[in-house]
KETI-53546 format. One record per residue (C-alpha): residue in three letters; residue number from 1; x, y, z. Coordinates in Angstrom, 1 decimal. Layout:
BEGIN
<pt><code>ALA</code><pos>NUM</pos><X>X</X><Y>Y</Y><Z>Z</Z></pt>
...
//
This chain:
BEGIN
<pt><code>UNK</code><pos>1</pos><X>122.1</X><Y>34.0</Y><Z>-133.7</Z></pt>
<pt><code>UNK</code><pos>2</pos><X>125.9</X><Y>32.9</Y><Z>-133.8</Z></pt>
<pt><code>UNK</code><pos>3</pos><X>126.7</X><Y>37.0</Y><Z>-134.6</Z></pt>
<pt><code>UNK</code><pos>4</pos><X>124.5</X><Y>37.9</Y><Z>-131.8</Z></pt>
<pt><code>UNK</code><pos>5</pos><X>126.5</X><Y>35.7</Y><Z>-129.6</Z></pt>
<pt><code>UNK</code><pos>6</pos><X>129.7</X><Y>37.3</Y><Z>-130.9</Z></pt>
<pt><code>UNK</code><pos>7</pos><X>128.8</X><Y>40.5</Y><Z>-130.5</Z></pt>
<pt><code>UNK</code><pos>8</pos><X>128.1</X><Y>39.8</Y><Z>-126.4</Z></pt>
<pt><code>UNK</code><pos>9</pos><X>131.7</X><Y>38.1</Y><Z>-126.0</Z></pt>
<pt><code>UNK</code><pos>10</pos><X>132.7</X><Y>41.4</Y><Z>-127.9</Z></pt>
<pt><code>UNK</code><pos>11</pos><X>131.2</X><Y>43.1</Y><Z>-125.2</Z></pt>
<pt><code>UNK</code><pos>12</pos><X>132.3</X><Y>41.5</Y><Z>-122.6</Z></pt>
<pt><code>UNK</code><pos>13</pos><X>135.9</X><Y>41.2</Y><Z>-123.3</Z></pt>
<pt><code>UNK</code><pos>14</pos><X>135.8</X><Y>44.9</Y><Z>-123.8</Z></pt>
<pt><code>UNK</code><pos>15</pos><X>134.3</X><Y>45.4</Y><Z>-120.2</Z></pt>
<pt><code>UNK</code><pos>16</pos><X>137.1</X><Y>43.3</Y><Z>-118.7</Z></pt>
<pt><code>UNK</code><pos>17</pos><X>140.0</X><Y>44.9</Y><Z>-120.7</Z></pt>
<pt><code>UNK</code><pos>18</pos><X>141.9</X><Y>41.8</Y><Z>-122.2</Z></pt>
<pt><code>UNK</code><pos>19</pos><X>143.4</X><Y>43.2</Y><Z>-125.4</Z></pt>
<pt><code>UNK</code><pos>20</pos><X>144.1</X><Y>39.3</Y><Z>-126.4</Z></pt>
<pt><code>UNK</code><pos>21</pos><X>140.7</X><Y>38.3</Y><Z>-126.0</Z></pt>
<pt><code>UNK</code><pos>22</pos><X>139.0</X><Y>41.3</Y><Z>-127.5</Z></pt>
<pt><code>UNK</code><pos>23</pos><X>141.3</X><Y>40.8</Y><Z>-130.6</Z></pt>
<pt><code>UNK</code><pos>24</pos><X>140.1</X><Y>37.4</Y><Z>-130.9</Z></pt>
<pt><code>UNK</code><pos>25</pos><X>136.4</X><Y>38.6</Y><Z>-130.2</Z></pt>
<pt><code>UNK</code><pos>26</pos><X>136.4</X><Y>41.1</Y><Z>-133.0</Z></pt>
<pt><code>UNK</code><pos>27</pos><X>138.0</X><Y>38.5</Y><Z>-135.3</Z></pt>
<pt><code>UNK</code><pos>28</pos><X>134.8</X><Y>35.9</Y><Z>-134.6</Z></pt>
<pt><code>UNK</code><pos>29</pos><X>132.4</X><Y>39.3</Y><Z>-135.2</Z></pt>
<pt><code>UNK</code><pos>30</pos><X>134.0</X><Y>40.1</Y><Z>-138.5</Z></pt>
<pt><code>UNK</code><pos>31</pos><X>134.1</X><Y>36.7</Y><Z>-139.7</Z></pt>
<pt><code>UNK</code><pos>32</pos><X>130.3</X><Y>36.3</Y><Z>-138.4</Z></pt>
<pt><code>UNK</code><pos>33</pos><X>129.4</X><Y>39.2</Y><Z>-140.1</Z></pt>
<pt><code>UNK</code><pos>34</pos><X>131.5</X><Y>38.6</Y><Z>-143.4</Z></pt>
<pt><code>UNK</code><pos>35</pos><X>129.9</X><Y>35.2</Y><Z>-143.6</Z></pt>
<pt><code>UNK</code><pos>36</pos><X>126.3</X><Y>36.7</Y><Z>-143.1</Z></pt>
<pt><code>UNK</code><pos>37</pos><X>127.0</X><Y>39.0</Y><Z>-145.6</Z></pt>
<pt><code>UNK</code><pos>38</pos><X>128.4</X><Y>36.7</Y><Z>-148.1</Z></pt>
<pt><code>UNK</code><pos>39</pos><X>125.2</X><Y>34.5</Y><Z>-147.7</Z></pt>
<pt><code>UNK</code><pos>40</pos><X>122.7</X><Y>37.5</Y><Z>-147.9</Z></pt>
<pt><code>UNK</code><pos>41</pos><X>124.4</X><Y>38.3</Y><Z>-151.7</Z></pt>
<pt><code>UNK</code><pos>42</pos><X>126.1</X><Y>41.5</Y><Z>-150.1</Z></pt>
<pt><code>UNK</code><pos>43</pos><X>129.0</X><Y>43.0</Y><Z>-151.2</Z></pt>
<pt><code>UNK</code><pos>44</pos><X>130.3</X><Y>44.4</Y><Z>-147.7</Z></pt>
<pt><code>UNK</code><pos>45</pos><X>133.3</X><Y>45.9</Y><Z>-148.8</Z></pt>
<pt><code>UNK</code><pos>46</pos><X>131.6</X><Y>48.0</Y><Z>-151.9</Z></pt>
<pt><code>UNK</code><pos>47</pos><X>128.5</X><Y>49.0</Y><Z>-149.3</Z></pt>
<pt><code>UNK</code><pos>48</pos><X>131.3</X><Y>50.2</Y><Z>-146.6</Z></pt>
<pt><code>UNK</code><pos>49</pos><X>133.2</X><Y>52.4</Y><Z>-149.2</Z></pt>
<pt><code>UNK</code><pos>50</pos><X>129.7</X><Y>53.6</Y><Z>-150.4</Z></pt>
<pt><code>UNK</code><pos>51</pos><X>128.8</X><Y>54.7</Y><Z>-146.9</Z></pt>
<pt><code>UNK</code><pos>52</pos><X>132.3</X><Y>55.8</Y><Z>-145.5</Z></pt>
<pt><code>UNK</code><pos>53</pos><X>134.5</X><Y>56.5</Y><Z>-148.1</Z></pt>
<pt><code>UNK</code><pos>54</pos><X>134.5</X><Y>60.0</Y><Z>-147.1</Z></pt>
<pt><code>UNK</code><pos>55</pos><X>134.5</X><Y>59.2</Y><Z>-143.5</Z></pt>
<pt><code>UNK</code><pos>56</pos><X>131.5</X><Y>59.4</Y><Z>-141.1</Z></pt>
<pt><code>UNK</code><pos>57</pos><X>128.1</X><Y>60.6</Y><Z>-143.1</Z></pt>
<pt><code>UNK</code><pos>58</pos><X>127.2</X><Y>63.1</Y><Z>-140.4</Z></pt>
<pt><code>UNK</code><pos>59</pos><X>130.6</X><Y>64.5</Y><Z>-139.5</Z></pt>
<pt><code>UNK</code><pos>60</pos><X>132.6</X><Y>63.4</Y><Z>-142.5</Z></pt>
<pt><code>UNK</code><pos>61</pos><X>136.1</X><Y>62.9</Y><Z>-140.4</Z></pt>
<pt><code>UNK</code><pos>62</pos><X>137.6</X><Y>59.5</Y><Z>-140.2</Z></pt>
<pt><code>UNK</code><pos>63</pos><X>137.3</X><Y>58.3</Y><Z>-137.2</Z></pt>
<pt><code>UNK</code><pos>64</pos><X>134.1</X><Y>60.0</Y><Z>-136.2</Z></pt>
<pt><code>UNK</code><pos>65</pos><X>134.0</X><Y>62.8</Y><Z>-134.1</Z></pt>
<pt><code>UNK</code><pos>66</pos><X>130.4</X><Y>62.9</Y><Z>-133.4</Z></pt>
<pt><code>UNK</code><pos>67</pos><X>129.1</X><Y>64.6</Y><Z>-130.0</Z></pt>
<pt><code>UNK</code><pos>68</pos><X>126.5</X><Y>61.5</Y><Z>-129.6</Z></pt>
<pt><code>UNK</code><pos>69</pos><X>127.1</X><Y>58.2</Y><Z>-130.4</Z></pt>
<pt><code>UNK</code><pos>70</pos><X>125.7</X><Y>57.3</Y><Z>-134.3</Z></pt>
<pt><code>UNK</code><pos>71</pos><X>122.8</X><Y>54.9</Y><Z>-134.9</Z></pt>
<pt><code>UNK</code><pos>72</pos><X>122.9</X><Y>53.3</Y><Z>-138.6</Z></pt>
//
């Protein structure tokens, strides 16, 4: 629930435009999402490289240049 709550303040900051708090935001999701992670036995730097080593799956080019915004 704490990463949930994250990602909304994430949000939010991002709608008002504060680079300084969306910074801070993204640094509470990562850790939130590090710790989760961490606690469910995951190895999220070794599943990232797994799924994006060579950039995004569908369009392979780093950063994505997708038409639609990717689910998953």
């Amino acid at each position: 629930m704490w990463f949930t709550e994250e990602v909304g303040e994430l949000a939010s900051a991002l709608l008002r435009g504060d680079p300084e708090q969306v910074g801070e935001e993204f640094g509470d999701v990562l850790a939130w999402l590090c710790t989760l992670a961490s606690i469910a036995g995951i190895d999220l730097e070794q599943v990232a490289v797994d799924k994006y080593a060579q950039g995004c799956p569908k369009c392979h080019h780093i950063p994505c240049q997708c038409p639609e915004p990717r689910s998953g």
